[in-house]
C-alpha positions as CSV (number, residue, x, y, z in Angstrom):
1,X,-24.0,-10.0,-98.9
2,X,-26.6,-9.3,-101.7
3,X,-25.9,-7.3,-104.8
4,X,-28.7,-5.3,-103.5
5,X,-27.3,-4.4,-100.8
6,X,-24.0,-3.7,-101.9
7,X,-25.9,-1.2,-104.5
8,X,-26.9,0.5,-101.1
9,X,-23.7,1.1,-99.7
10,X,-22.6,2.9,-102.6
11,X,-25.0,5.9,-101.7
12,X,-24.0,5.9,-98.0
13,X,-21.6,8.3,-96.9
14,X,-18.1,6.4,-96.9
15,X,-17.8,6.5,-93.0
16,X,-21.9,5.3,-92.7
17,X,-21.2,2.9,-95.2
18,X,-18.3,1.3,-93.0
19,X,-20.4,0.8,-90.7
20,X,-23.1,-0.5,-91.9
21,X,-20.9,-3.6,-92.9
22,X,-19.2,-3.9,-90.2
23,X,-23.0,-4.5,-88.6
24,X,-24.0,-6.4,-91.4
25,X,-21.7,-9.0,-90.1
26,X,-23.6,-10.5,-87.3
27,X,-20.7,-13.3,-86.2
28,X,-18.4,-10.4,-85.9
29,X,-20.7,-8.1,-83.8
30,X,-21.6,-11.1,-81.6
31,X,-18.0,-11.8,-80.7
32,X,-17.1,-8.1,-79.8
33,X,-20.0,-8.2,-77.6
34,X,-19.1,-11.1,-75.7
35,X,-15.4,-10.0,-75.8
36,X,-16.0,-6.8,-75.1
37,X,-18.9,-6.7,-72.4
38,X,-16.5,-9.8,-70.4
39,X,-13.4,-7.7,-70.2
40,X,-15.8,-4.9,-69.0
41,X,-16.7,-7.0,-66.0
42,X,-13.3,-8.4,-65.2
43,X,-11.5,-4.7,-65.4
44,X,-14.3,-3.6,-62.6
45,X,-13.4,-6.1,-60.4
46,X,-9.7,-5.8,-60.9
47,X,-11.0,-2.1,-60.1
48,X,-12.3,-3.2,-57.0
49,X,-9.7,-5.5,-56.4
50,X,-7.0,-2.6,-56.4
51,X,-8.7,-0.8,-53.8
52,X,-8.9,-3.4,-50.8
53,X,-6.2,-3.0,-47.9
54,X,-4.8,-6.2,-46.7
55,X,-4.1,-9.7,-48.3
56,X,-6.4,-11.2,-50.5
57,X,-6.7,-14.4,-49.1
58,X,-9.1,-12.4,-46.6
59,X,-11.6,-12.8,-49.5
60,X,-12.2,-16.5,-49.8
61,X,-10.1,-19.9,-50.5
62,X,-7.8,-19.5,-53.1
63,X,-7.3,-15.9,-53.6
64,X,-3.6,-16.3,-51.5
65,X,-3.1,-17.3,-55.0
66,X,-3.2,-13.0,-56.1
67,X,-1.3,-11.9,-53.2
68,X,1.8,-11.8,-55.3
69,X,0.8,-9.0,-57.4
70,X,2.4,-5.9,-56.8
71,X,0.9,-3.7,-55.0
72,X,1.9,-0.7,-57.5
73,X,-1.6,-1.6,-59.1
74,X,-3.1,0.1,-56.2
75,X,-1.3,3.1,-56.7
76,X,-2.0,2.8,-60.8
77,X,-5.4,2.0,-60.6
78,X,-6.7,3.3,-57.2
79,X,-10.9,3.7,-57.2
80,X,-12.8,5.2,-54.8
81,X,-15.2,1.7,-54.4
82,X,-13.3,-0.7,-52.7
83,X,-14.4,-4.4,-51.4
84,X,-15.0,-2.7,-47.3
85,X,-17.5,-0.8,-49.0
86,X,-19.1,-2.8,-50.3
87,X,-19.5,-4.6,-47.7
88,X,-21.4,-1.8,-45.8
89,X,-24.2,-1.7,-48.5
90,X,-26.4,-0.8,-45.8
91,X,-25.2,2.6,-44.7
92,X,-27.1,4.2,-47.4
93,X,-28.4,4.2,-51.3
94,X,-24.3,5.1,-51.9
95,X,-23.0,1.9,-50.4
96,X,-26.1,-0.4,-51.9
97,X,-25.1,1.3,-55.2
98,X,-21.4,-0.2,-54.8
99,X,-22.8,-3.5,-54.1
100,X,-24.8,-3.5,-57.3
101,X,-21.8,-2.7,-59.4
102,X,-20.3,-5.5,-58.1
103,X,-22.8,-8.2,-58.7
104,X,-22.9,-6.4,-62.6
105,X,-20.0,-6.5,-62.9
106,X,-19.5,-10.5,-61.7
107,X,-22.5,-11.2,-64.2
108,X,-20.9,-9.5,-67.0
109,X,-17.3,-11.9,-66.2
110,X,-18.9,-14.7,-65.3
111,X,-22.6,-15.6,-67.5
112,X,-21.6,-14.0,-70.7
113,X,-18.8,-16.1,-71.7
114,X,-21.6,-19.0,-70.8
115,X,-23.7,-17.6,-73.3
116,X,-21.2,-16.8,-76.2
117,X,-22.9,-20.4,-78.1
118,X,-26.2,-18.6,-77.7
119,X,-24.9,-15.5,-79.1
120,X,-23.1,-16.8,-82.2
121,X,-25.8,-19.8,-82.8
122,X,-28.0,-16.9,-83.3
123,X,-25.5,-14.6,-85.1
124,X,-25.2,-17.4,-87.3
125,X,-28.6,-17.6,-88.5
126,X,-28.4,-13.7,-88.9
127,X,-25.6,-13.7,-90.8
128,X,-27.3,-16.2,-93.1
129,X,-30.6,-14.1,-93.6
130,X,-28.5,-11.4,-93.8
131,X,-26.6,-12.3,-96.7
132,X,-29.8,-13.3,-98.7
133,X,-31.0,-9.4,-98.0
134,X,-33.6,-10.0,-95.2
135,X,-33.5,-8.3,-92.2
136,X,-32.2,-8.7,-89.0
137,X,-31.6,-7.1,-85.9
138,X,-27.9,-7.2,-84.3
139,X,-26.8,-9.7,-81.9
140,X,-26.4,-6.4,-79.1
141,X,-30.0,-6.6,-79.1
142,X,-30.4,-10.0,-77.8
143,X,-27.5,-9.5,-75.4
144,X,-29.5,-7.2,-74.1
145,X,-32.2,-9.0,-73.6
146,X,-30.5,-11.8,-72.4
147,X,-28.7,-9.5,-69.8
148,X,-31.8,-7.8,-68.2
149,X,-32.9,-11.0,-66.9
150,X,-29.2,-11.1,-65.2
151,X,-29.0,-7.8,-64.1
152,X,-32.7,-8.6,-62.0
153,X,-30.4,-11.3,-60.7
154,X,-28.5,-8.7,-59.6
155,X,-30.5,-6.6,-57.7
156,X,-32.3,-9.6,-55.8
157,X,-28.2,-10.8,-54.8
158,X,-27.4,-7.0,-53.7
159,X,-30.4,-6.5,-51.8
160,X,-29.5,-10.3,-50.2
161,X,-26.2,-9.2,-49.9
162,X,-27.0,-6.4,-47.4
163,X,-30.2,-8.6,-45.6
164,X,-26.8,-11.3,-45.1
165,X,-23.9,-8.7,-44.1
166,X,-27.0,-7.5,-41.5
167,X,-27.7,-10.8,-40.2
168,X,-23.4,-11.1,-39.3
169,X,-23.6,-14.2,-41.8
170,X,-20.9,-12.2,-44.1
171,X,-18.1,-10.6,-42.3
172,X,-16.1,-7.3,-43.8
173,X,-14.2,-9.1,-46.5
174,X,-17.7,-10.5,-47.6
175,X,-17.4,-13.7,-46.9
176,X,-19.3,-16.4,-45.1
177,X,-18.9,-16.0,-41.4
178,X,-20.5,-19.6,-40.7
179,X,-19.6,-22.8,-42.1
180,X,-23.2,-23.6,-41.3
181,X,-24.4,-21.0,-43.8
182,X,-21.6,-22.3,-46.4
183,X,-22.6,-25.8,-45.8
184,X,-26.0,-25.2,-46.6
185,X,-25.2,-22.9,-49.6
186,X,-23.1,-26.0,-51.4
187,X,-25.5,-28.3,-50.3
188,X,-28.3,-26.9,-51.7
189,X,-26.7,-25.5,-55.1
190,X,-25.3,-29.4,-55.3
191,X,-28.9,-30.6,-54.8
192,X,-30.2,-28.0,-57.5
193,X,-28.1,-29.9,-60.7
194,X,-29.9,-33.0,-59.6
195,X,-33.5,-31.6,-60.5
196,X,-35.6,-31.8,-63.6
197,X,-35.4,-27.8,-63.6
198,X,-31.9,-27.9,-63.9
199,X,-32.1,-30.3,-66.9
200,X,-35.0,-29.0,-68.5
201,X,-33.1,-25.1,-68.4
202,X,-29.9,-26.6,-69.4
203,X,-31.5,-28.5,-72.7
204,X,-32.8,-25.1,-73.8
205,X,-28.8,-23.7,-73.3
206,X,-27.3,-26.4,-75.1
207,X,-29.5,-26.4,-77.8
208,X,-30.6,-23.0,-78.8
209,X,-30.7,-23.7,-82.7
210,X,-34.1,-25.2,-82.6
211,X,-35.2,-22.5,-80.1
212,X,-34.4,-19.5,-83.1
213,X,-36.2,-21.3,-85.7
214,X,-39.0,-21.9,-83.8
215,X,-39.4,-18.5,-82.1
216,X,-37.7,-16.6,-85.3
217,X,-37.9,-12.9,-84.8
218,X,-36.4,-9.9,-87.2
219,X,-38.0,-7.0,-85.5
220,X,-35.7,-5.3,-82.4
221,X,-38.3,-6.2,-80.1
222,X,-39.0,-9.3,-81.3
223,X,-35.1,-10.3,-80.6
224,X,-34.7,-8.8,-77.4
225,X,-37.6,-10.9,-76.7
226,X,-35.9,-14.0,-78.0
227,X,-32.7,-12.7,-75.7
228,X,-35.2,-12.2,-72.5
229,X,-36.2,-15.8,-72.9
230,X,-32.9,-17.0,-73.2
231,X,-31.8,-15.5,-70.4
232,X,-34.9,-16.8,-68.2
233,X,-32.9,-20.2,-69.6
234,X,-29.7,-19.5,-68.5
235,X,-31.1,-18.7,-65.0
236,X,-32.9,-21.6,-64.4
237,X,-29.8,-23.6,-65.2
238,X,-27.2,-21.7,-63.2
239,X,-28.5,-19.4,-60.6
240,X,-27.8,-22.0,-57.6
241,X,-23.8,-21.7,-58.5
242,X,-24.1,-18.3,-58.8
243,X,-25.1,-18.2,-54.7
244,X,-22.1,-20.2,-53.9
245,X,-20.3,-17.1,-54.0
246,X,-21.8,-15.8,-50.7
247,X,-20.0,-18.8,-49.6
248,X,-16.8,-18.6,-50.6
249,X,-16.8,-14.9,-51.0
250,X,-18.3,-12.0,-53.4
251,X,-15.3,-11.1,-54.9
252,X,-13.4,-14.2,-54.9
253,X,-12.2,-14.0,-58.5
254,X,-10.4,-17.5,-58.2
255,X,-14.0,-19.3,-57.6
256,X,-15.4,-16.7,-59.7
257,X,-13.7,-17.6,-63.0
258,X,-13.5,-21.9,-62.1
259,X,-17.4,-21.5,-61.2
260,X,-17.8,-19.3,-64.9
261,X,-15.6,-22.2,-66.6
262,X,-17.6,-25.0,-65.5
263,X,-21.2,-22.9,-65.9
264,X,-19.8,-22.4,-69.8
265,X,-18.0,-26.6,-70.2
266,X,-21.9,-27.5,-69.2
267,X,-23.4,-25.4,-71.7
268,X,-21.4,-26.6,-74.3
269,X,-21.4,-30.3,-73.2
270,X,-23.6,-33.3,-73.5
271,X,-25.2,-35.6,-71.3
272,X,-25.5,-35.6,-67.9
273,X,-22.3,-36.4,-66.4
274,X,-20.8,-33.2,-65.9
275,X,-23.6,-32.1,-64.3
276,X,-23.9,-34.7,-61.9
277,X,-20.2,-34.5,-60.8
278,X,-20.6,-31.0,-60.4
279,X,-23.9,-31.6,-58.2
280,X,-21.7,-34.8,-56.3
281,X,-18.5,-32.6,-55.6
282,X,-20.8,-28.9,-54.5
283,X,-22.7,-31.7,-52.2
284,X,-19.4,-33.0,-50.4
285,X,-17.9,-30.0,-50.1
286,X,-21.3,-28.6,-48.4
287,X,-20.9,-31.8,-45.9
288,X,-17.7,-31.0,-45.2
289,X,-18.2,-27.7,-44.2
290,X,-21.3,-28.5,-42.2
291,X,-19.1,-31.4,-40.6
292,X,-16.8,-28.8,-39.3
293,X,-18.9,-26.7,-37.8
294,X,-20.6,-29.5,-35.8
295,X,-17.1,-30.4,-35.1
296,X,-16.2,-27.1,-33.4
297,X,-19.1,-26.4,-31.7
298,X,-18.8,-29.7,-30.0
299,X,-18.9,-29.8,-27.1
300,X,-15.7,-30.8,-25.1
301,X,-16.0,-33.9,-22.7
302,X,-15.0,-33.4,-19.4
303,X,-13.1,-36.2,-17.2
């Protein structure tokens, strides 16, 4: 920090003047937001969690894996939104309400950890402008921008959501009642990493350094703006594994948090590899389940 500005924390008021440099800190701010806002997300859903009746492996492959935790968390930590009501997001505005929540709060866990390079590559320029005395707006600005383009994800997944549960395609535990349906899902999210689109978005993740200098904004608006674009970024690259959920189940935290660690490995990664295995593997799985289907709806020869 300038001796400029340290000359102006000497006429703050000593609690104003604390925090002021804490937010004069960008790198810090940036992490607590991340940090912060991610925990947020997972404590909903453990919320949610809490609250359904039944084992867990109801909710998708993998989450036998949970079913071991005591139960007493129920009783700890009991909400009135559960996953059957979700599930209902039809029955009214209440119900669609409980749905959204859900799908925040899965954006929250899952894309933000993803975009923790963004964050600090930009708190890092901050930082840098802020120490020679020029101004900059905090990194909870272009969170915020970055997250509105998420959270528009999130009402067009709700309102899906319900149109699916209607349609008998998700059953009570919200998940895929078709192998079909699943098939299709994996198929076409594999599919998806094999597009120019895909690679195009995902250059603009990886490599966000040369997307601040040359879009450099110090006003709040012009930062959320920067965020906003960002986040139009971050969709193009990942929405498509984002839908795999409806086919292994909305509130399957076990594919939640491996689909969020391999959304954030790509981000951080290089070349195309990754991307393509991810893509090869979504694809096979996809046949699999469409395999199965035709398999048990075959029908029986008769002698």
């Amino acid at each position: 920090m300038t001796e400029a500005a340290d000359r102006e924390l000497h006429h703050l008021p000593p609690a104003a003047a604390r925090l002021r440099a804490a937010l004069a800190r960008p790198k810090r701010v940036a992490a607590l937001c991340v940090v912060v806002l991610t925990m947020l997300g997972w404590v909903t859903l453990a919320l949610m969690l809490a609250d359904h009746e039944g084992p867990l492996s109801a909710l998708g492959p993998g989450m036998g894996l949970l079913d071991w935790v005591p139960r007493m968390l129920a009783v700890l930590c009991r909400p009135d939104v559960g996953v059957a009501a979700g599930h209902h997001g039809g029955a009214g505005v209440g119900g669609i309400a409980l749905v959204a929540l859900m799908w925040g709060a899965m954006t929250l866990a899952m894309m933000l950890p993803s975009a923790g390079p963004m964050i600090f590559t930009y708190a890092e320029i901050a930082d840098t402008a802020a120490g020679k005395g020029e101004r900059v707006a905090s990194p909870f600005v272009l969170a915020a921008g970055y997250l509105v383009v998420w959270f528009g994800l999130v009402v067009v997944a709700t309102l899906l959501q319900v149109d699916l549960a209607r349609l008998m395609l998700l059953n009570a535990s919200m998940v895929s009642a078709s192998e079909l349906f699943s098939g299709a899902i994996f198929i076409a999210a594999g599919a998806y990493q094999f597009t120019a689109l895909k690679q195009a978005c995902l250059a603009q993740c990886r490599r966000p350094f040369p997307f601040f200098v040359a879009n450099w904004a110090t006003t709040p608006r012009g930062v959320f703006r920067l965020g906003f674009k960002q986040g139009l970024y971050c969709l193009g690259c990942c929405w498509a594994i984002m839908l795999v959920m409806f086919a292994v189940g909305v509130m399957n935290v076990i594919w939640m948090a491996a689909l969020g660690i391999v959304m954030t490995f790509e981000k951080i990664g290089t070349g195309k590899r990754l991307t393509y295995t991810v893509g090869a593997t979504l694809i096979a799985v996809g046949l699999w389940f469409t395999a199965s289907s035709v398999v048990a709806h075959w029908p029986a020869r008769t002698m």
